[in-house]
PQR file of N, CA, C, O and H, with PARSE charges and radii, in Angstrom:
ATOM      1  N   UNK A   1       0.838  -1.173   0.000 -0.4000 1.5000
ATOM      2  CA  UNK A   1       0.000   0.000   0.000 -0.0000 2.0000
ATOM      3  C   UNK A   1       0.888   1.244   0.000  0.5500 1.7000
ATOM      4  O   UNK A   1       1.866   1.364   0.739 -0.5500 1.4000
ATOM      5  N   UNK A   2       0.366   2.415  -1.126 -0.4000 1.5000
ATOM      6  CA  UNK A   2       1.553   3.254  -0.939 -0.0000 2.0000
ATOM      7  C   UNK A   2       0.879   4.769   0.553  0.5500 1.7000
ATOM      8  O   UNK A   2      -0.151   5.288   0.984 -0.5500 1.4000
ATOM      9  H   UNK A   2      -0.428   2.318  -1.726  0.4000 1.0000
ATOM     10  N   UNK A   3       1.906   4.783   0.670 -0.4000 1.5000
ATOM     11  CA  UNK A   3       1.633   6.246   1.746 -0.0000 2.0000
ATOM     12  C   UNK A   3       0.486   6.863   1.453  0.5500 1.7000
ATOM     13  O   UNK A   3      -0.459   6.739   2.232 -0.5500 1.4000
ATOM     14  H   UNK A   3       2.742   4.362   0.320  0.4000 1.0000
ATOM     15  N   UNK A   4       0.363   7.619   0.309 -0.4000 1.5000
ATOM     16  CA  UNK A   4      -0.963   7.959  -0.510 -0.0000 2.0000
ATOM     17  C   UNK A   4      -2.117   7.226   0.151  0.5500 1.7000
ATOM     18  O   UNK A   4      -2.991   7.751   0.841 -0.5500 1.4000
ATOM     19  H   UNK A   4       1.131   7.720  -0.324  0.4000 1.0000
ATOM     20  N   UNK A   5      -1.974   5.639  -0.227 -0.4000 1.5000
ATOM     21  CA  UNK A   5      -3.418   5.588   0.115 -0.0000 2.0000
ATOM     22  C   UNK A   5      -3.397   5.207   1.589  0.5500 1.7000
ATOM     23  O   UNK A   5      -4.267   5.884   2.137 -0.5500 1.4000
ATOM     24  H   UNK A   5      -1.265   5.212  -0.788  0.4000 1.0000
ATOM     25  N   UNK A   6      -2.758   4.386   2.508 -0.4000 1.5000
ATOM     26  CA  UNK A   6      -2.564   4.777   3.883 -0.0000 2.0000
ATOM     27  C   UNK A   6      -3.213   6.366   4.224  0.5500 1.7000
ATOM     28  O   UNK A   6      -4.111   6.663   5.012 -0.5500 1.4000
ATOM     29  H   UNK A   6      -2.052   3.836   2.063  0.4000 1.0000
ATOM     30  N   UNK A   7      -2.712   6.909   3.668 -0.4000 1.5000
ATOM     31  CA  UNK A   7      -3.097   9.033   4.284 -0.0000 2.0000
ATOM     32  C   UNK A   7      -4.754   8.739   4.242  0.5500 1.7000
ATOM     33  O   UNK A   7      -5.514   8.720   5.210 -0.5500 1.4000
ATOM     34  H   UNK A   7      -1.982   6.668   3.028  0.4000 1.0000
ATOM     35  N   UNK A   8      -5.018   8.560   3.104 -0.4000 1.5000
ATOM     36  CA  UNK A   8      -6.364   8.494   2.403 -0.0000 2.0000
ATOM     37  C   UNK A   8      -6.959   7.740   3.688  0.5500 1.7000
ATOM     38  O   UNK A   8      -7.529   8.460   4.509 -0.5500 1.4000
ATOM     39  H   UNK A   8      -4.401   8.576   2.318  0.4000 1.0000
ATOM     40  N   UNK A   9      -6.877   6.206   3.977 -0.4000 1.5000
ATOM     41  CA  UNK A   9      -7.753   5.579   4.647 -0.0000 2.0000
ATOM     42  C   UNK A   9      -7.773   6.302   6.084  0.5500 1.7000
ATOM     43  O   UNK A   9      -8.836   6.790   6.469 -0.5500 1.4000
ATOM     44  H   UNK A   9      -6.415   5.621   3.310  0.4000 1.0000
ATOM     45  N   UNK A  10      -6.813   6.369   6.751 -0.4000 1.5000
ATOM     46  CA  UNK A  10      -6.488   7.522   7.861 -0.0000 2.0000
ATOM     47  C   UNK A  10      -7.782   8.453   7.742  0.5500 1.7000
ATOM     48  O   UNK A  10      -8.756   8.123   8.419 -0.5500 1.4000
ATOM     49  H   UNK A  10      -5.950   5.973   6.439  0.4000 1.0000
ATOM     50  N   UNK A  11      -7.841   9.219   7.200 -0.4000 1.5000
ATOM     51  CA  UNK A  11      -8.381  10.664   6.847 -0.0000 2.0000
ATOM     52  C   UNK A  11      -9.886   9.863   6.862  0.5500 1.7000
ATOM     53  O   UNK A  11     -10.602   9.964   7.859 -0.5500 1.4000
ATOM     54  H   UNK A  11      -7.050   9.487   6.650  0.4000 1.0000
ATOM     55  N   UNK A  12     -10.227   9.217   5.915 -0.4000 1.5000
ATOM     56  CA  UNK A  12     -11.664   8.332   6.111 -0.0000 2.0000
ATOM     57  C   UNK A  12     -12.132   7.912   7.107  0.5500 1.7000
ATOM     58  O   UNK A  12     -13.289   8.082   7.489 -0.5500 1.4000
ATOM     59  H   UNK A  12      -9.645   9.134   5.105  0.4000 1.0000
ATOM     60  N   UNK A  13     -11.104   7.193   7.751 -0.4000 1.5000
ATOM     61  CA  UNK A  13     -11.411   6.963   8.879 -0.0000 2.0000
ATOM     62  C   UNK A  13     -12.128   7.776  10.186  0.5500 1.7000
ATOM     63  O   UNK A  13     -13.052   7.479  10.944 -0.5500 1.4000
ATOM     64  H   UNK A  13     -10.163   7.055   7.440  0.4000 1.0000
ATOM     65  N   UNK A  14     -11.235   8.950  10.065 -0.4000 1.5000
ATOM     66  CA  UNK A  14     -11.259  10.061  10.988 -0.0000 2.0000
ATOM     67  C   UNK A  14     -12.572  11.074  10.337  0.5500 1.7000
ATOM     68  O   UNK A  14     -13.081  12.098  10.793 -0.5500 1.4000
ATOM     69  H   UNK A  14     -10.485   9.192   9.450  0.4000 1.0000
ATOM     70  N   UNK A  15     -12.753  10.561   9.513 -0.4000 1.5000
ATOM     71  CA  UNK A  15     -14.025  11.531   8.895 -0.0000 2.0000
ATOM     72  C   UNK A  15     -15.164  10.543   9.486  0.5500 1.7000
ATOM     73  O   UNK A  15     -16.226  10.883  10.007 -0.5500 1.4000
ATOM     74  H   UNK A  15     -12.339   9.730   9.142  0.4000 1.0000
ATOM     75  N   UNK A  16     -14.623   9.103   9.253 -0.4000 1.5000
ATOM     76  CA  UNK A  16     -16.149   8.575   9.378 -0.0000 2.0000
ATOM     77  C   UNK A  16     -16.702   8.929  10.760  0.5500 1.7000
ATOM     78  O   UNK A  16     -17.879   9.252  10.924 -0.5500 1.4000
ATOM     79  H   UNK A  16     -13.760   8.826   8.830  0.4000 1.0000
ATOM     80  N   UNK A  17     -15.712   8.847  11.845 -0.4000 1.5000
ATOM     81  CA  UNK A  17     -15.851   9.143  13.097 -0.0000 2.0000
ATOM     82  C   UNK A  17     -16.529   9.960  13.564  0.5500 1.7000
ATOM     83  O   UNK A  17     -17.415   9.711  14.382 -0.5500 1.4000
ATOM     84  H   UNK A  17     -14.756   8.585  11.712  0.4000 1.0000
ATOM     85  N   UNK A  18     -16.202  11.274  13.069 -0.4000 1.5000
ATOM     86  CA  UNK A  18     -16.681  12.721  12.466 -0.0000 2.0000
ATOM     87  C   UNK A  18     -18.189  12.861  12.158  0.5500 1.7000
ATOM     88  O   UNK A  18     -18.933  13.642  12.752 -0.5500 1.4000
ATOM     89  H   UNK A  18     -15.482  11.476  12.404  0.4000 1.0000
ATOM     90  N   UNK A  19     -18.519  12.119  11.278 -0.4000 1.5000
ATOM     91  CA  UNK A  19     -19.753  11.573  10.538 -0.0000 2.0000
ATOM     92  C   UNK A  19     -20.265  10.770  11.848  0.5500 1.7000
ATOM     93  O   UNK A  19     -21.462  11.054  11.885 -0.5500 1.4000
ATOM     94  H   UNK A  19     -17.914  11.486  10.796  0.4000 1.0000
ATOM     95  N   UNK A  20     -20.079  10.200  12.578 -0.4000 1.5000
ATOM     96  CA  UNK A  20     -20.718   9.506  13.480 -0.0000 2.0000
ATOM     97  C   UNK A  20     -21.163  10.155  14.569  0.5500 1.7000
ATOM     98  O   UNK A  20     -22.175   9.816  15.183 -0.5500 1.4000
ATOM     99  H   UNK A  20     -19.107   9.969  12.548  0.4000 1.0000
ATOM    100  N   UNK A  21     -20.399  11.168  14.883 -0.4000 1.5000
ATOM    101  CA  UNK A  21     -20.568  12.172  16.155 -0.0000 2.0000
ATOM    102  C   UNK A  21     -21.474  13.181  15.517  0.5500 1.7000
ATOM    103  O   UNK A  21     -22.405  13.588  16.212 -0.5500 1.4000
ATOM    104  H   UNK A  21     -19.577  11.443  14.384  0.4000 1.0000
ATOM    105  N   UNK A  22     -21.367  13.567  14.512 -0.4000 1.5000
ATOM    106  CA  UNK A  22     -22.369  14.735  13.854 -0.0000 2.0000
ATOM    107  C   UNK A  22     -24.015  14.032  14.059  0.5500 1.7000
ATOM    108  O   UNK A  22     -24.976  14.600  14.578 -0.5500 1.4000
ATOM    109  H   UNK A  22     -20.610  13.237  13.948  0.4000 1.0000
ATOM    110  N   UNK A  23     -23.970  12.500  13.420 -0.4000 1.5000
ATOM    111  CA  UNK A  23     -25.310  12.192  13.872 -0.0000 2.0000
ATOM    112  C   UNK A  23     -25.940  12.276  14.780  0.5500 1.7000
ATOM    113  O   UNK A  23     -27.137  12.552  14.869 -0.5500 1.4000
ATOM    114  H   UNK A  23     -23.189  12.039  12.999  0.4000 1.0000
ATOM    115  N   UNK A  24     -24.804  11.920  15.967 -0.4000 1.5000
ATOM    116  CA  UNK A  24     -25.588  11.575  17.324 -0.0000 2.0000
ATOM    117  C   UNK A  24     -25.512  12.804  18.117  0.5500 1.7000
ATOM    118  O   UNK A  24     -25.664  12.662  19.330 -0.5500 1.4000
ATOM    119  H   UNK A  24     -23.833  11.695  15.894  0.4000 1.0000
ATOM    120  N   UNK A  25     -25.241  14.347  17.525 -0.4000 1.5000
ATOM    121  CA  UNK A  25     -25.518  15.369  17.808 -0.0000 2.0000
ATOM    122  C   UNK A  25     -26.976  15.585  16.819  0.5500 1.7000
ATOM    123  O   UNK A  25     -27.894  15.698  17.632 -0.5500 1.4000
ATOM    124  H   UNK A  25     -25.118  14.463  16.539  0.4000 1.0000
ATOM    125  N   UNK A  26     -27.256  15.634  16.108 -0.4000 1.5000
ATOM    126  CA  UNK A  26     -28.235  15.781  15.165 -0.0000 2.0000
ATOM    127  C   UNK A  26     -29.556  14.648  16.064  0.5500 1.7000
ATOM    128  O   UNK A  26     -30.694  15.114  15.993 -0.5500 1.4000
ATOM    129  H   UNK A  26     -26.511  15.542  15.448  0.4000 1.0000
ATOM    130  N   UNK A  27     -29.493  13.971  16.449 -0.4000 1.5000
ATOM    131  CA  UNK A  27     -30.031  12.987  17.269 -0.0000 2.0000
ATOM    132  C   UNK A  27     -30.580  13.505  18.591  0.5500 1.7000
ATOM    133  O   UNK A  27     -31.725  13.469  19.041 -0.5500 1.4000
ATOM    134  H   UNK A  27     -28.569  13.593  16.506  0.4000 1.0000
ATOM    135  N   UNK A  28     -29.332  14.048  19.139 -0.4000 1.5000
ATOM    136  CA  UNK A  28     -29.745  14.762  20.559 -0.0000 2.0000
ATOM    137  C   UNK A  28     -30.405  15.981  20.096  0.5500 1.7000
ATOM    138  O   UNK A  28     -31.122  16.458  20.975 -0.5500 1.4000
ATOM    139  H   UNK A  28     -28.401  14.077  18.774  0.4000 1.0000
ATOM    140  N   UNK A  29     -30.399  16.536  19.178 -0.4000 1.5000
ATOM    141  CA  UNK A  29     -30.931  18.009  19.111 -0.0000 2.0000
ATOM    142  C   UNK A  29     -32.236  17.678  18.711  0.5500 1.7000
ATOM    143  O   UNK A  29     -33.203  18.341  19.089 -0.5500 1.4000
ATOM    144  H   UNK A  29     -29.816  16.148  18.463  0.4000 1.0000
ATOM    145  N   UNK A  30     -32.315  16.909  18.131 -0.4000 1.5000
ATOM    146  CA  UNK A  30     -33.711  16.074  17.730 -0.0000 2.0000
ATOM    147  C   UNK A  30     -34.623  16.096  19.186  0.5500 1.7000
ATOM    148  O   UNK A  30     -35.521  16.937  19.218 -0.5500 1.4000
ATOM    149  H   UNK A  30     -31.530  16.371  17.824  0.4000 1.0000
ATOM    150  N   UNK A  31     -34.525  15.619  19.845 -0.4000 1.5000
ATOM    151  CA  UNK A  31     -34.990  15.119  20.990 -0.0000 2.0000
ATOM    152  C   UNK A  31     -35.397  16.374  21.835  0.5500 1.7000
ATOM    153  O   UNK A  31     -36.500  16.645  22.311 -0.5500 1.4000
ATOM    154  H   UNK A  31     -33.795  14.936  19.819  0.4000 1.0000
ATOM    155  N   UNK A  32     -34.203  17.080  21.898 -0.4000 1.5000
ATOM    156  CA  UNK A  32     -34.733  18.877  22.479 -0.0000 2.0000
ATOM    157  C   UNK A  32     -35.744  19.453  21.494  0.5500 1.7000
ATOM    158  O   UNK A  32     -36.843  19.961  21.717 -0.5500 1.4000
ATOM    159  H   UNK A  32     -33.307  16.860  21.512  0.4000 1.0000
ATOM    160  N   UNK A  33     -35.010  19.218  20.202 -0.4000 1.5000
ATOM    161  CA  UNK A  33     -36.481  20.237  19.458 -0.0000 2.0000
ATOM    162  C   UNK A  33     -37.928  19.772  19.895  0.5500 1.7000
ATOM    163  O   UNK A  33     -38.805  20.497  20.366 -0.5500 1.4000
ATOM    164  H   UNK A  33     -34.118  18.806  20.022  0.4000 1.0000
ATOM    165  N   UNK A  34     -38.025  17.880  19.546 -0.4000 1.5000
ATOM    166  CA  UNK A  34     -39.122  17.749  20.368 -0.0000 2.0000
ATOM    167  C   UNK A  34     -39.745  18.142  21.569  0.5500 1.7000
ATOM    168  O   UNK A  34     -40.960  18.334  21.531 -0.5500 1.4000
ATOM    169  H   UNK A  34     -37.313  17.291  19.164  0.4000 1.0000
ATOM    170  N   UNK A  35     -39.015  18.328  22.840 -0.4000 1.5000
ATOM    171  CA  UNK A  35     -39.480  18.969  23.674 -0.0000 2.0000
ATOM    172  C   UNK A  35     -39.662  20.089  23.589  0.5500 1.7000
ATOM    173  O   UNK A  35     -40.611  20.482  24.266 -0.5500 1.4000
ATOM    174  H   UNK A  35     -38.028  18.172  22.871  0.4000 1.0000
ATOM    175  N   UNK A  36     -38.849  21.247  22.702 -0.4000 1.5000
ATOM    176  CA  UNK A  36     -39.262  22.387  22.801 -0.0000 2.0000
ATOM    177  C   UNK A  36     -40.295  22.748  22.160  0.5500 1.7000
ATOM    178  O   UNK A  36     -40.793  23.856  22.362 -0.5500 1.4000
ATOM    179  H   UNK A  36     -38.078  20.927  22.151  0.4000 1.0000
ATOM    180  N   UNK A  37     -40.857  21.783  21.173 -0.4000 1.5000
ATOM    181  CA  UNK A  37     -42.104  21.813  20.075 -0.0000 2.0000
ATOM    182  C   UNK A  37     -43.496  21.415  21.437  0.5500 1.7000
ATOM    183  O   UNK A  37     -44.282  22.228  21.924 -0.5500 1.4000
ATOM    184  H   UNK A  37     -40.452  20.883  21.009  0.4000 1.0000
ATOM    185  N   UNK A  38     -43.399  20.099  21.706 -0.4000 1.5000
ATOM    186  CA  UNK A  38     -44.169  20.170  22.946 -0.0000 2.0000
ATOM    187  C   UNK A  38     -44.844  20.922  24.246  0.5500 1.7000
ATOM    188  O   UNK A  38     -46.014  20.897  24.626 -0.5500 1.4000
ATOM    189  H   UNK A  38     -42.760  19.438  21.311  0.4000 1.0000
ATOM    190  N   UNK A  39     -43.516  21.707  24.882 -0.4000 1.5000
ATOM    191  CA  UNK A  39     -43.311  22.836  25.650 -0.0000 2.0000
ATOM    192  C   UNK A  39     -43.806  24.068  25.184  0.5500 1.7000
ATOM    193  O   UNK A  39     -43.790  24.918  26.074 -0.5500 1.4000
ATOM    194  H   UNK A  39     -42.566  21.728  24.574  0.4000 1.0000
ATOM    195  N   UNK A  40     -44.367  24.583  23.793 -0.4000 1.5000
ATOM    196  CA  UNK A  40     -44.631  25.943  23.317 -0.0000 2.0000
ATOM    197  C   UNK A  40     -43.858  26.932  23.230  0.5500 1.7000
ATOM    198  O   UNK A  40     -44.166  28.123  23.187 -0.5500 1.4000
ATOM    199  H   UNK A  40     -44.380  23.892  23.069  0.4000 1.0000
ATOM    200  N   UNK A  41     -42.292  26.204  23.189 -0.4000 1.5000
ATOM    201  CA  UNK A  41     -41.231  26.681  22.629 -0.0000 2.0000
ATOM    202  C   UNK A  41     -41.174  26.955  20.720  0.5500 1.7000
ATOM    203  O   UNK A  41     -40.124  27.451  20.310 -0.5500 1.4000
ATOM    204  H   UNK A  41     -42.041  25.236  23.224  0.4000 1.0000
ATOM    205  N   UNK A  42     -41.917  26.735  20.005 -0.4000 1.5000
ATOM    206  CA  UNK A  42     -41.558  26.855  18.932 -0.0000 2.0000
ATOM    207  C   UNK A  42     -40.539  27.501  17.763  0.5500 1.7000
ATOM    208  O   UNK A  42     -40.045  27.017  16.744 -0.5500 1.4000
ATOM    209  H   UNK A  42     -42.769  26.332  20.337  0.4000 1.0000
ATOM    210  N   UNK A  43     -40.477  28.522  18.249 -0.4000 1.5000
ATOM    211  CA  UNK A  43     -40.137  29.571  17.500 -0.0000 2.0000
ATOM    212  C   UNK A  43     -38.734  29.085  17.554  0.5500 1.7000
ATOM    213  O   UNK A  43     -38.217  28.877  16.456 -0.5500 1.4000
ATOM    214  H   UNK A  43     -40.878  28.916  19.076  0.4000 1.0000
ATOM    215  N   UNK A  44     -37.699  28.766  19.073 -0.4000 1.5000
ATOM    216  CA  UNK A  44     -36.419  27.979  18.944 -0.0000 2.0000
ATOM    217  C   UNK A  44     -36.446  26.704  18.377  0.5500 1.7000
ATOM    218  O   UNK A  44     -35.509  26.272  17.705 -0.5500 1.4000
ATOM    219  H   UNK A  44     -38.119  28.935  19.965  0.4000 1.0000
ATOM    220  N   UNK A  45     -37.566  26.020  18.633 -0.4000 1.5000
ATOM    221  CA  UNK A  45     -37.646  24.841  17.815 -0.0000 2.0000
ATOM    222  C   UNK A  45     -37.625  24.794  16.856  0.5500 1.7000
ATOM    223  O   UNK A  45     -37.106  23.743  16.479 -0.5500 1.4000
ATOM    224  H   UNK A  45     -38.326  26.371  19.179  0.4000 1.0000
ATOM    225  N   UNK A  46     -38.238  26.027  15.334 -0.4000 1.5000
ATOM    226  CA  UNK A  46     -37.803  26.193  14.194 -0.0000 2.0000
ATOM    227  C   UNK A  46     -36.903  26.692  14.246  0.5500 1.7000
ATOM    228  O   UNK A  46     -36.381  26.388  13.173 -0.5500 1.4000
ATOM    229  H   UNK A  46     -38.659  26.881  15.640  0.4000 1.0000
ATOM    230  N   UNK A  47     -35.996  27.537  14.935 -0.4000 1.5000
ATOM    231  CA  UNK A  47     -34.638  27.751  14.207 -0.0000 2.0000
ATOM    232  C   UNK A  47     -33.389  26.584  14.671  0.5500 1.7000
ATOM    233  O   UNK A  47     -32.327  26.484  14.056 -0.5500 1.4000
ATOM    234  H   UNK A  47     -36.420  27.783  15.806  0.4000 1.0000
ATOM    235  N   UNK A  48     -33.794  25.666  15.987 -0.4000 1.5000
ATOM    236  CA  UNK A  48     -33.057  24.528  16.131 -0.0000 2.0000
ATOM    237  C   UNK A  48     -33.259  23.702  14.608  0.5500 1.7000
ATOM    238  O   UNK A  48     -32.216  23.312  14.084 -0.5500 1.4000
ATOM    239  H   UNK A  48     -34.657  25.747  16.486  0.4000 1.0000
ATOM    240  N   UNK A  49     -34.312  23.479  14.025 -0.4000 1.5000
ATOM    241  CA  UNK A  49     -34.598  22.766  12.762 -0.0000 2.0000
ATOM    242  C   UNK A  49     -33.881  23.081  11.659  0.5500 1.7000
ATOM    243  O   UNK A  49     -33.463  22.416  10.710 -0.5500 1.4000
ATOM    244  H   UNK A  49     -35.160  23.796  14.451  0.4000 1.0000
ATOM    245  N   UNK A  50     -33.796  24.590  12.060 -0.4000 1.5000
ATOM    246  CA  UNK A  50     -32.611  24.903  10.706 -0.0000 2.0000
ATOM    247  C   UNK A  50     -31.387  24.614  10.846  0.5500 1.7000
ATOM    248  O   UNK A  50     -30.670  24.348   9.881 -0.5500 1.4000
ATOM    249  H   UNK A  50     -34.135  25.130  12.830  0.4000 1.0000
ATOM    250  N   UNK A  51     -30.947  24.627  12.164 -0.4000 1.5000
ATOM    251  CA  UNK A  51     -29.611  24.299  12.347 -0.0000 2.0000
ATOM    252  C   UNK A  51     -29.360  22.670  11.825  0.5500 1.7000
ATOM    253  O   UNK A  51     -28.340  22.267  11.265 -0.5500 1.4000
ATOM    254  H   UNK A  51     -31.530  24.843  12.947  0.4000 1.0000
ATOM    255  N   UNK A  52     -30.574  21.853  12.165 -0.4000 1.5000
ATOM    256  CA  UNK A  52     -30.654  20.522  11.758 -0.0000 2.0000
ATOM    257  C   UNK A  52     -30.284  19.946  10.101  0.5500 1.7000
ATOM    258  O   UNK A  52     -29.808  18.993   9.484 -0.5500 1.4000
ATOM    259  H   UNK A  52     -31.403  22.181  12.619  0.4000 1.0000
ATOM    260  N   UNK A  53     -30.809  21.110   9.960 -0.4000 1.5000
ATOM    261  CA  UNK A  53     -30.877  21.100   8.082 -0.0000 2.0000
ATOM    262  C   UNK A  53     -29.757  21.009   7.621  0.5500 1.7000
ATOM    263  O   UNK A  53     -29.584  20.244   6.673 -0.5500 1.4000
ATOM    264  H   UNK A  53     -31.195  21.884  10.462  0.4000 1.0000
ATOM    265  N   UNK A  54     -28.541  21.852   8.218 -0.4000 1.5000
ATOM    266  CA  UNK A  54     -27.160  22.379   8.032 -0.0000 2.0000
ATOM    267  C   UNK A  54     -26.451  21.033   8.333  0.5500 1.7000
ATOM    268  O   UNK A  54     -25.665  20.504   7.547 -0.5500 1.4000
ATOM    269  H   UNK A  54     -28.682  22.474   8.988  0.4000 1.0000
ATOM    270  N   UNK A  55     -26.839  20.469   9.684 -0.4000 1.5000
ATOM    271  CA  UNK A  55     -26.113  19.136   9.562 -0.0000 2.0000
ATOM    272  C   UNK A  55     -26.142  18.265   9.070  0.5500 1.7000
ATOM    273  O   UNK A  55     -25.286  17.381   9.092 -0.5500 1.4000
ATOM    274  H   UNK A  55     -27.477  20.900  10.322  0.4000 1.0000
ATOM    275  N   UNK A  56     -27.870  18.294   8.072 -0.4000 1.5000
ATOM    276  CA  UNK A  56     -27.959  16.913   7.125 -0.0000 2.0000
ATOM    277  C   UNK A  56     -27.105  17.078   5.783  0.5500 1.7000
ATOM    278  O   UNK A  56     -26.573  16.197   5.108 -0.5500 1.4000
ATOM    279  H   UNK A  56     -28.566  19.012   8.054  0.4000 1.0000
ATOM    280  N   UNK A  57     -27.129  18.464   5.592 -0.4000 1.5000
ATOM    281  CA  UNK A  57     -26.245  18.691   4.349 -0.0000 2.0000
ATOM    282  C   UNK A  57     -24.996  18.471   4.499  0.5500 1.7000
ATOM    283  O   UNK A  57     -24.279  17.855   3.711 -0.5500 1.4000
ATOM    284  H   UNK A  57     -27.561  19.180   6.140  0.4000 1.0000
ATOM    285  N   UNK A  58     -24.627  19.043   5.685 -0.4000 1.5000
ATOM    286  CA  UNK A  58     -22.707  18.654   5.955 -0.0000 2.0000
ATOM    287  C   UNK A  58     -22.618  17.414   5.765  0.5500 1.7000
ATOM    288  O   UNK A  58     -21.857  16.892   4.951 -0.5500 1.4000
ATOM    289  H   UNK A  58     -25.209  19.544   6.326  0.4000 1.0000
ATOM    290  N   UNK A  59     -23.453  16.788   6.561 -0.4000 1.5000
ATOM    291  CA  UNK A  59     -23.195  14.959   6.818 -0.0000 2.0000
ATOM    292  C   UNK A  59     -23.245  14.373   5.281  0.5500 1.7000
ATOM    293  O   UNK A  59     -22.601  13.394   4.905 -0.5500 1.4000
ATOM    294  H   UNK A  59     -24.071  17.212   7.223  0.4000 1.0000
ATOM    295  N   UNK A  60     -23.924  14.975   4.657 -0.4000 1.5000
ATOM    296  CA  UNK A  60     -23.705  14.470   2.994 -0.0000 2.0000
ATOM    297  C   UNK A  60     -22.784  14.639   2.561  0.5500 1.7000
ATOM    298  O   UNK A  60     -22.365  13.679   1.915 -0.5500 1.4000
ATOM    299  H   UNK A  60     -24.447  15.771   4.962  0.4000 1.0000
ATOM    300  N   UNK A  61     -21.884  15.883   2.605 -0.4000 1.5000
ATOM    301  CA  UNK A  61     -20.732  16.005   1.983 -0.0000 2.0000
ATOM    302  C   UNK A  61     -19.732  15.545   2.518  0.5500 1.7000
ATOM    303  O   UNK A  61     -18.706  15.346   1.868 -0.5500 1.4000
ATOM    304  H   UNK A  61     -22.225  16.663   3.130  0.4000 1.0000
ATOM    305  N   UNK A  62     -19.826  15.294   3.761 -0.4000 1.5000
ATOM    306  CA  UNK A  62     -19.559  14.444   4.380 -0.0000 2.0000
ATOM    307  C   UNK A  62     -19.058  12.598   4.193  0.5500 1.7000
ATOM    308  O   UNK A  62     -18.053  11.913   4.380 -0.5500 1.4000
ATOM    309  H   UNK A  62     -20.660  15.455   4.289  0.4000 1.0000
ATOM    310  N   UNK A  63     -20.082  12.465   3.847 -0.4000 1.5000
ATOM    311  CA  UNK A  63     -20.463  10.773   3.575 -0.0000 2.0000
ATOM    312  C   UNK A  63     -19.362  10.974   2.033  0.5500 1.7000
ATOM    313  O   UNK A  63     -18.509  10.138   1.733 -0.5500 1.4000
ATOM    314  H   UNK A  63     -20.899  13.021   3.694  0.4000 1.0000
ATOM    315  N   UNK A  64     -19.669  12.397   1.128 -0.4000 1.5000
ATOM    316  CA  UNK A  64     -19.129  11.678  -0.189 -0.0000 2.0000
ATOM    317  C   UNK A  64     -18.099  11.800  -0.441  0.5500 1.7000
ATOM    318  O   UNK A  64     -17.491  11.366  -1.419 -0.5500 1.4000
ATOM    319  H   UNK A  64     -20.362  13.076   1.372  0.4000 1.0000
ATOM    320  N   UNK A  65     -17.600  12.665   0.755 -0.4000 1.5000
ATOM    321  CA  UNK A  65     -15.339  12.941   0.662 -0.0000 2.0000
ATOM    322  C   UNK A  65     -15.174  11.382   1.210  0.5500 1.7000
ATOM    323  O   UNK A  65     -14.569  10.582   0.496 -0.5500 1.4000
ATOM    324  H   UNK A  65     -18.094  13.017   1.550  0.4000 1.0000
ATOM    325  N   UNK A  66     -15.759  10.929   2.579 -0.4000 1.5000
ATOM    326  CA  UNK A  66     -15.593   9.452   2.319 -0.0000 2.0000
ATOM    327  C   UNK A  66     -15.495   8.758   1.727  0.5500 1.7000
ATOM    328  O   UNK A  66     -14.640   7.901   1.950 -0.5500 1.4000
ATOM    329  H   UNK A  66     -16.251  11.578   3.159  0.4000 1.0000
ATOM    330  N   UNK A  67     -16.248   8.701   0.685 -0.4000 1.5000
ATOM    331  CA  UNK A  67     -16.166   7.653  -0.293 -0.0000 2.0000
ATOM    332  C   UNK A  67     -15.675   7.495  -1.234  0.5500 1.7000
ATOM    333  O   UNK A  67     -15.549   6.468  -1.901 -0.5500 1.4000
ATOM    334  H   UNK A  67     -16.942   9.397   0.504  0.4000 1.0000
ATOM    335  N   UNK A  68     -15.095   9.225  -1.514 -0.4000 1.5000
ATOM    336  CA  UNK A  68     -14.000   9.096  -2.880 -0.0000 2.0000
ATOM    337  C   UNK A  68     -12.591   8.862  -2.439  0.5500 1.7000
ATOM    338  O   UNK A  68     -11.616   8.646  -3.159 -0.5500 1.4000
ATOM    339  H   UNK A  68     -15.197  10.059  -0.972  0.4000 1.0000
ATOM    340  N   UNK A  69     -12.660   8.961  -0.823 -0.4000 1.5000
ATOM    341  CA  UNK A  69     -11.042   8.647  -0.357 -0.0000 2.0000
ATOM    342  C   UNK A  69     -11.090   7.010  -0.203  0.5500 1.7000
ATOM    343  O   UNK A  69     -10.139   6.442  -0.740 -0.5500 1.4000
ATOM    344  H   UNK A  69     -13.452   9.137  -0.239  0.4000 1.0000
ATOM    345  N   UNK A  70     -12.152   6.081   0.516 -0.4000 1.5000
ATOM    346  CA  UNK A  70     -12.077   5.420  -0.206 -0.0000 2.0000
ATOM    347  C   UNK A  70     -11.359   4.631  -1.547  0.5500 1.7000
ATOM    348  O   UNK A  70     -10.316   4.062  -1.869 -0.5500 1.4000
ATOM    349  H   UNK A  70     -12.924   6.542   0.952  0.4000 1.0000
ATOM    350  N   UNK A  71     -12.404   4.937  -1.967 -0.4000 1.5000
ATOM    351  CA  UNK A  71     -12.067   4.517  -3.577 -0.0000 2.0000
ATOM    352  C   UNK A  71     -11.031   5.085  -4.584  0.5500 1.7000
ATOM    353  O   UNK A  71     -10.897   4.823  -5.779 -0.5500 1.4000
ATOM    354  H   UNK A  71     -13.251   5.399  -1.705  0.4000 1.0000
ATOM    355  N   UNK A  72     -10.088   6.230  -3.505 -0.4000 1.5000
ATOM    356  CA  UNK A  72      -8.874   6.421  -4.239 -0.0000 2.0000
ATOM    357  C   UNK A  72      -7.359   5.396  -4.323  0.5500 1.7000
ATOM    358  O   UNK A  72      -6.414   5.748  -5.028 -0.5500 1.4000
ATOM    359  H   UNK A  72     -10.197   6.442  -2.534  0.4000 1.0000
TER
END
């Protein structure tokens, strides 16, 4: 295996990790928005939702630097 791709799997690795902790923040915030939707908090509960939005998109771009390091 050359150095190159060693770096590569490294870096994937450490992304996937990355990618794993982003969920289970996206997860917990989940769970507050619910309560704050419940509670008659709303108004933070839609802008917690937007923040949510931001992490589904990261986590995508996310997922696809993974996969081209991967497959490099």
């Amino acid at each position: 295996m050359s150095d190159n791709s060693e770096a590569n799997i490294a870096i994937a690795d450490a992304l996937t990790l990355l990618l794993h902790n982003q969920h289970a923040l996206a997860a917990s915030m989940e769970e507050v928005i619910n309560w704050l939707s419940e509670n008659g908090v709303g108004i933070v509960a839609d802008n917690a939702m937007t923040a949510m939005a931001t992490l589904d998109v990261n986590a995508q771009a996310i997922t696809d630097a993974i996969m081209r390091l991967r497959l490099s």
